[in-house]
C-alpha positions as CSV (number, residue, x, y, z in Angstrom):
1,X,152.3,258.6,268.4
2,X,150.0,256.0,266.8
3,X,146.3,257.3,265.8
4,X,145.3,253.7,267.8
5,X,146.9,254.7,270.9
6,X,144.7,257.9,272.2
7,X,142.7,257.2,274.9
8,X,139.8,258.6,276.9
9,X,141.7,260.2,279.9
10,X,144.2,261.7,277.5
11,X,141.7,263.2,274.8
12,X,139.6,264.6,277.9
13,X,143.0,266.1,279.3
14,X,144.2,267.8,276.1
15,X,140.4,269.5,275.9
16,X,140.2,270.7,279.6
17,X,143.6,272.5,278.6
18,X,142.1,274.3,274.9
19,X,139.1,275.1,276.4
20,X,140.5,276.9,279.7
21,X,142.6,278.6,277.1
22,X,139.6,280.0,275.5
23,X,137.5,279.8,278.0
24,X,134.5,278.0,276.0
25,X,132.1,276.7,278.6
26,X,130.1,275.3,275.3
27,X,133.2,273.3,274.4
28,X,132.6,270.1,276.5
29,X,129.4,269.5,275.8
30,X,129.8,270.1,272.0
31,X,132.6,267.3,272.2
32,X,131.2,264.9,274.7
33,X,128.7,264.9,271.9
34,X,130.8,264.2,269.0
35,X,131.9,261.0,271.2
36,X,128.1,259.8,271.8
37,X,127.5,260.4,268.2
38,X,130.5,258.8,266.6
39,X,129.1,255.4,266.8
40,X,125.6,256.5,265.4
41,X,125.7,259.3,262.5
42,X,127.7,260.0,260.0
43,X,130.7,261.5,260.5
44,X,129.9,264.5,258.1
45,X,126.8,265.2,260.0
46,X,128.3,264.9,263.6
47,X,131.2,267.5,262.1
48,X,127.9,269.8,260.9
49,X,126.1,269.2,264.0
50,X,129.1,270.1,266.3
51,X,130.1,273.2,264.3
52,X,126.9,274.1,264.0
53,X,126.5,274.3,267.8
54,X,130.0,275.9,268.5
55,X,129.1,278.3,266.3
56,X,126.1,279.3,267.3
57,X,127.2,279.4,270.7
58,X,130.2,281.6,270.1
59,X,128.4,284.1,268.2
60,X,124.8,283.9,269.5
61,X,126.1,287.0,272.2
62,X,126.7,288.9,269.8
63,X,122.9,288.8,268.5
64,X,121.9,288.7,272.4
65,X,124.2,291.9,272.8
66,X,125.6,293.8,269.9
67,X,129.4,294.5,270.3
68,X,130.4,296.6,267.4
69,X,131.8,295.2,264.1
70,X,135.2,295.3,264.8
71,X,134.7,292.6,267.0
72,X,132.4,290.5,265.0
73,X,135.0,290.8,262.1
74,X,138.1,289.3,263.8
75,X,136.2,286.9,265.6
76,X,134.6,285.2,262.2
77,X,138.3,285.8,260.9
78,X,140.0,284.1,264.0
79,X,137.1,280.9,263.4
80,X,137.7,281.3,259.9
81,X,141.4,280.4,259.8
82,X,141.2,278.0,262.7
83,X,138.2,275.5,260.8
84,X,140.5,275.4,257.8
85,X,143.7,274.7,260.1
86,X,141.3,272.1,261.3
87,X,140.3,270.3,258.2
88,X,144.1,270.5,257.2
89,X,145.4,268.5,259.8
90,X,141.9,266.5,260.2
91,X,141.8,265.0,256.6
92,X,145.5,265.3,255.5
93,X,148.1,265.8,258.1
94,X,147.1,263.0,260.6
95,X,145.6,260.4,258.7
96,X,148.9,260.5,256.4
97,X,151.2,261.2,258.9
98,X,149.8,260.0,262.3
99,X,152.1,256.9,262.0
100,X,155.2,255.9,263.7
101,X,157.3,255.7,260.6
102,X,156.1,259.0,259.4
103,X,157.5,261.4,262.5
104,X,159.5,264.0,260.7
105,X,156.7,264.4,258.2
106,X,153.8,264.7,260.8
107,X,155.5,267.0,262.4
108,X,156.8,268.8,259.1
109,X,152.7,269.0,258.3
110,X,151.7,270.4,261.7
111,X,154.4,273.0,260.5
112,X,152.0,273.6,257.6
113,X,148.9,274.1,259.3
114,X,150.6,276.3,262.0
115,X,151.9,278.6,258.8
116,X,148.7,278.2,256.9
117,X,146.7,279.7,260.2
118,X,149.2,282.5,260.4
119,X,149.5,283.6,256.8
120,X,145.4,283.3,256.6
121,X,145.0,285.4,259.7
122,X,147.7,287.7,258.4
123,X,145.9,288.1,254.9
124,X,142.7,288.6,255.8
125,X,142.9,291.0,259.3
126,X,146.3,292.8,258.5
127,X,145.8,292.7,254.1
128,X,142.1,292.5,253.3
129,X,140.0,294.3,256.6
130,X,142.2,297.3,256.0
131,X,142.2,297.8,252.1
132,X,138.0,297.3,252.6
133,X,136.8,297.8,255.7
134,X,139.6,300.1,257.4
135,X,140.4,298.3,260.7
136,X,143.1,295.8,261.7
137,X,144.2,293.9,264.6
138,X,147.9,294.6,265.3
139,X,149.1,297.7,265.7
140,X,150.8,299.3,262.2
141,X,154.3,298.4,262.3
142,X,154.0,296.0,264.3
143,X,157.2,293.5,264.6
144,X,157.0,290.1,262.2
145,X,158.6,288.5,265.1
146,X,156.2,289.7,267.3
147,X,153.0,288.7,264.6
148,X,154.8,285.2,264.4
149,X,155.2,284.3,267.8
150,X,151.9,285.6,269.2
151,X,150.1,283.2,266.0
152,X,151.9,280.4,267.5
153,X,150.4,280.7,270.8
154,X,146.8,281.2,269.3
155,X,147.6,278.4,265.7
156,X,148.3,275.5,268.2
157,X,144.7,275.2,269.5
158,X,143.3,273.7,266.8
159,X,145.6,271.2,265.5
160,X,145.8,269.9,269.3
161,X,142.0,269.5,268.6
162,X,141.9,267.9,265.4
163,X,144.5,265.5,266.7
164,X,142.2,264.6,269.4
165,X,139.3,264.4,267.3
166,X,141.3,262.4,264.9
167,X,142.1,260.1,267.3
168,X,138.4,259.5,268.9
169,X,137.2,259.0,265.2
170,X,140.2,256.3,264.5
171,X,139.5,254.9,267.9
172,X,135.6,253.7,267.0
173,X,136.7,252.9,263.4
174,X,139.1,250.7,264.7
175,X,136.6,249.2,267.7
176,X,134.4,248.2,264.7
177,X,136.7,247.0,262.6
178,X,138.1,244.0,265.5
179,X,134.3,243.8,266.2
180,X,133.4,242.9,262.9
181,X,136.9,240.8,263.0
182,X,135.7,239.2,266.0
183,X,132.4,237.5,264.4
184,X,134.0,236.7,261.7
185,X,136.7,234.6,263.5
186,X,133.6,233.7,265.5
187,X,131.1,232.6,262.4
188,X,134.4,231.2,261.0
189,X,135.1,228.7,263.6
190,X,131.6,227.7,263.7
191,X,131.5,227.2,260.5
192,X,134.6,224.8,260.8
193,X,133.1,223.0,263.8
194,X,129.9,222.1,262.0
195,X,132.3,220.8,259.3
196,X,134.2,218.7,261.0
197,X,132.3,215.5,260.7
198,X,134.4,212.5,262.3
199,X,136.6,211.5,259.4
200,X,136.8,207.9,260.5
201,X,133.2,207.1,260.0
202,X,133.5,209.0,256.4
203,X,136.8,206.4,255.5
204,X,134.9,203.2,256.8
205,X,131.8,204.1,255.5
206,X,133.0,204.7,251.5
207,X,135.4,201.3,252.8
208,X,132.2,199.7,252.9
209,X,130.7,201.2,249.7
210,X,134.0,200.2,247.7
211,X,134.0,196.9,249.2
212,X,129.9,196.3,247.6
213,X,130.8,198.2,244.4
214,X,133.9,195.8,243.4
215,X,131.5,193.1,242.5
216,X,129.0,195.3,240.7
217,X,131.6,197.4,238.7
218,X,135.2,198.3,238.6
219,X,134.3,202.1,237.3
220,X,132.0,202.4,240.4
221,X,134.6,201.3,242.7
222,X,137.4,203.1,241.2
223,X,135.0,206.4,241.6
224,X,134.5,206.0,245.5
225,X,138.0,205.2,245.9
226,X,138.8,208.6,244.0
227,X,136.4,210.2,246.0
228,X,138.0,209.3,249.4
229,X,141.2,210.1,248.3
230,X,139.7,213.5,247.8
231,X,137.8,213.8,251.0
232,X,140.5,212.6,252.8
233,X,142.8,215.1,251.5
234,X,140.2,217.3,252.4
235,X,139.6,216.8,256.1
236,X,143.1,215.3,256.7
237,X,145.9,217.1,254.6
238,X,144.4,220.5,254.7
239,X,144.0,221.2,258.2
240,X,147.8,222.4,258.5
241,X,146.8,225.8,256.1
242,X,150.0,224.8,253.7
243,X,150.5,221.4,251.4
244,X,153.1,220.5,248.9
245,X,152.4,221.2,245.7
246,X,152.5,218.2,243.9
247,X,149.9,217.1,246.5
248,X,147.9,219.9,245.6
249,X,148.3,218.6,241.8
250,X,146.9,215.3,242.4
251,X,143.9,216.2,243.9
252,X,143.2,218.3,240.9
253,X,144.0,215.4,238.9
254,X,141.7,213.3,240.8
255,X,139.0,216.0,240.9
256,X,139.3,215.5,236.9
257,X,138.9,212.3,236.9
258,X,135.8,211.9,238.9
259,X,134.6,214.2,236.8
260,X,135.6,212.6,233.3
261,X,134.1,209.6,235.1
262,X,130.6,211.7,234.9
263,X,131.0,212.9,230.9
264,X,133.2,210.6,229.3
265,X,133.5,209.8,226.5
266,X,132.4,213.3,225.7
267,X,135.3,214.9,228.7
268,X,137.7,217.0,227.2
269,X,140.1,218.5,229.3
270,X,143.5,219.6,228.6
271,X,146.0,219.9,231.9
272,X,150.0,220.7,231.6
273,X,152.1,220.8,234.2
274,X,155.4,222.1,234.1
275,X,158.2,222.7,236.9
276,X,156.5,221.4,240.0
277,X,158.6,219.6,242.6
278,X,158.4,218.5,246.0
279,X,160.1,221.4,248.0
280,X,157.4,223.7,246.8
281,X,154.4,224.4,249.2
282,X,151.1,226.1,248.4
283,X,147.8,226.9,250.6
284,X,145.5,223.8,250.5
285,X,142.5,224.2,247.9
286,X,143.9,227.1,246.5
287,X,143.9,225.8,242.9
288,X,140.6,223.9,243.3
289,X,137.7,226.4,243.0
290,X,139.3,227.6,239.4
291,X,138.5,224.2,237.8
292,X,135.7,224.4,239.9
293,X,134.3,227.1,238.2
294,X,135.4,225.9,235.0
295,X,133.9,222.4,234.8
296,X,130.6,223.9,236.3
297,X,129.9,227.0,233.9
298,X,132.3,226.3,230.9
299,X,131.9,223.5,227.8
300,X,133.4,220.0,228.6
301,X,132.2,218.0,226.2
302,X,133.6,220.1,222.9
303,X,136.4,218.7,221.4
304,X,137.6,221.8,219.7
305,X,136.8,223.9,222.7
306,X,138.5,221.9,225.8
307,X,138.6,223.2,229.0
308,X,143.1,224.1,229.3
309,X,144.5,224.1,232.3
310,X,148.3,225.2,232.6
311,X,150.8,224.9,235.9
312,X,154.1,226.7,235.7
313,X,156.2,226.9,238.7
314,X,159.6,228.1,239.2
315,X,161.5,228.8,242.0
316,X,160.0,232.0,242.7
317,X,156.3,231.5,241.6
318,X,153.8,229.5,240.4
319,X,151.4,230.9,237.8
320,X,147.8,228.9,237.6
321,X,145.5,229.5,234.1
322,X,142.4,228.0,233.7
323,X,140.3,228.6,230.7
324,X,137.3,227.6,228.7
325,X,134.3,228.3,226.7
326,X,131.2,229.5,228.4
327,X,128.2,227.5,228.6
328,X,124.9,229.4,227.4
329,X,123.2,226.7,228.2
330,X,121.6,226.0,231.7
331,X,124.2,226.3,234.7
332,X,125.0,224.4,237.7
333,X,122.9,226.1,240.3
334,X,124.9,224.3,242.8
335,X,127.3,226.0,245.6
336,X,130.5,226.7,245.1
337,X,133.6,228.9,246.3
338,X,133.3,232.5,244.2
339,X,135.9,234.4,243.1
340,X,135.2,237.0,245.7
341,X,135.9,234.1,248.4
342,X,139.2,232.9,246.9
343,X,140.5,237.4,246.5
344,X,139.4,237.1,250.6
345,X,142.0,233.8,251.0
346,X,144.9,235.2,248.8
347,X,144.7,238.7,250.7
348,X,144.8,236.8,254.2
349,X,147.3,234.0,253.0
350,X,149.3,236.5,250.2
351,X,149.3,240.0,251.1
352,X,151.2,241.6,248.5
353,X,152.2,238.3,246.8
354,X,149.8,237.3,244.6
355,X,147.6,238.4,241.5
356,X,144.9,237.2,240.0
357,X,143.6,238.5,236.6
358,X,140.2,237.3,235.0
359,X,139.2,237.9,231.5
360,X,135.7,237.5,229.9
361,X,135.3,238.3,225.6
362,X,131.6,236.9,225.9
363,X,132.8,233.5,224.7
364,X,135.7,232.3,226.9
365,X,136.3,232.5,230.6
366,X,139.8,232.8,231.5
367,X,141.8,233.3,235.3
368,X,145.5,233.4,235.6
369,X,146.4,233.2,239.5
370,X,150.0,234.2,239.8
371,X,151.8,233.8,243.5
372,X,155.4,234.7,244.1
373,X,156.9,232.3,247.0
């Protein structure tokens, strides 16, 4: 069964039955705490906190009324064994196991713990209490069989209990998680609303401006037409999430320009492109935010030093480098996608598919963005 898919009713159920077994009367108010507190502590203090009362209520009659050692003995024993079969199950059996593809071994590691409580119990109250203190709890000669089966009974307790606590513990976890999934989908589409300024009144406006630049200057024009190709593949092309390569290409070839536009004659930039064709697809502005980064903290106007850019794709993947010499000089304090942004779009558009590498010797900047189709 799924960590995911415990619920109230059920934990509550499974604790009525443990603690009529032992008949703890503490026992539901030490774990109605540990669900108030899951949402506000720490989860090593509310496992201190909630010992810490069980314990003290489980052993504070025997300060309140003395009952002999014997007694104190197998009970410390009997917690003992039972907080370690606890913490087996709590932090290795269930949250590597607990999965519905991983049966056989969650029940091969509740095997464990059930064996781990029974040769414990047997090593310290039949092995170590008699060689030191002279007193045990089974009769002498008493049956394996008998030892085994009557440990079963008394080892299942607790990993019934640590499942359940498991489960309450995954339960928040997971509530916070689609929470915090939840306003981020939320900020996200905001975000994207605010953005979406009407893309008509953007093509007729620059229209107009390309229309009044013609006469003053071909350059000029030629720049606000690059500049609404770009904007239009912006607001237009990218809205379906995927784009053919070679689409994705020429905007990075127009993004170049505009920018050579800016430095030239002084614009060196050095782009090869090699095995791109029209079946392939990539996600829109993928490659973008590398050259990005590149022309805004990097040298562009060194003709020794360019800044190389290198597009290999293949069948099975395309592999994206982008490298150039770092700028000591002042930098571009203006926004800009970071490379924390663009790890958060390749793990959300290519889980397991992609890998990006960056390298930095203190003189030149390099990425290399590999994604397998």
């Amino acid at each position: 069964m799924p960590a995911s898919s415990f619920n109230s009713s059920f934990i509550f159920t499974i604790w009525d039955k443990i603690l009529r077994r032992s008949n703890n009367k503490i026992g539901c108010l030490v774990i109605s705490n540990y669900f108030y507190c899951m949402k506000r502590m720490p989860v090593f203090l509310i496992h201190l906190i909630c010992w810490t009362a069980f314990l003290a209520y489980s052993y504070g009659s025997y300060v309140a009324d003395f009952k002999g050692f014997r007694s104190i003995a197998f009970s410390v024993s009997m917690t003992t064994v039972q907080i370690i079969q606890f913490y087996i199950c709590f932090l290795w059996v269930y949250p590597n196991y607990l999965k519905q593809h991983k049966i056989p071994q969650l029940i091969g590691g509740m095997i464990v713990a059930l064996l781990a409580f029974i040769c414990l119990r047997y090593g310290i109250e039949e092995v170590f209490y008699p060689k030191f203190f002279g007193i045990r709890n089974y009769n002498p000669g008493t049956p394996l069989l008998y030892y085994f089966k009557d440990n079963v009974y008394w080892g299942t307790s607790y990993i019934v209990v640590a499942m359940a606590v498991y489960g309450v513990q995954h339960s928040f976890r997971t509530e916070i998680t689609n929470k915090s999934l939840k306003n981020d989908v939320v900020k996200a589409e905001l975000a994207f609303l605010k953005s979406q300024i009407n893309p008509h009144f953007l093509y007729n406006t620059l229209n107009y401006v390309y229309s009044l630049a013609i006469p003053v200057s071909d350059k000029l024009a030629d720049a606000v037409l690059k500049l609404s190709d770009l904007m239009r593949y912006t607001l237009s092309e990218s809205a379906t999430g995927f784009v053919q390569l070679v689409k994705e290409v020429d905007y990075v070839n127009n993004y170049i320009a505009l920018f050579k536009m800016r430095f030239e004659p002084n614009f060196y930039i050095d782009f090869n492109i090699n095995g791109v064709s029209e079946d392939q697809e990539i996600a829109s502005l993928m490659l973008i935010p590398f050259v990005e980064n590149a022309f805004k903290h990097g040298v562009v106007n060194e003709k020794d030093s360019p800044v190389r850019i290198k597009l290999r794709a293949s069948t099975k993947m395309v592999v994206f480098e982008v490298s150039n010499k770092i700028n000591r000089g002042q930098k571009d304090t203006s926004s800009g996608v970071g490379l924390l942004n663009i790890q958060r779009r390749l793990n959300l558009i290519y889980p397991d598919k992609h890998n990006l590498l960056v390298s930095n010797n203190e003189n030149t900047y390099k990425t290399t963005l590999t994604i397998k189709w």
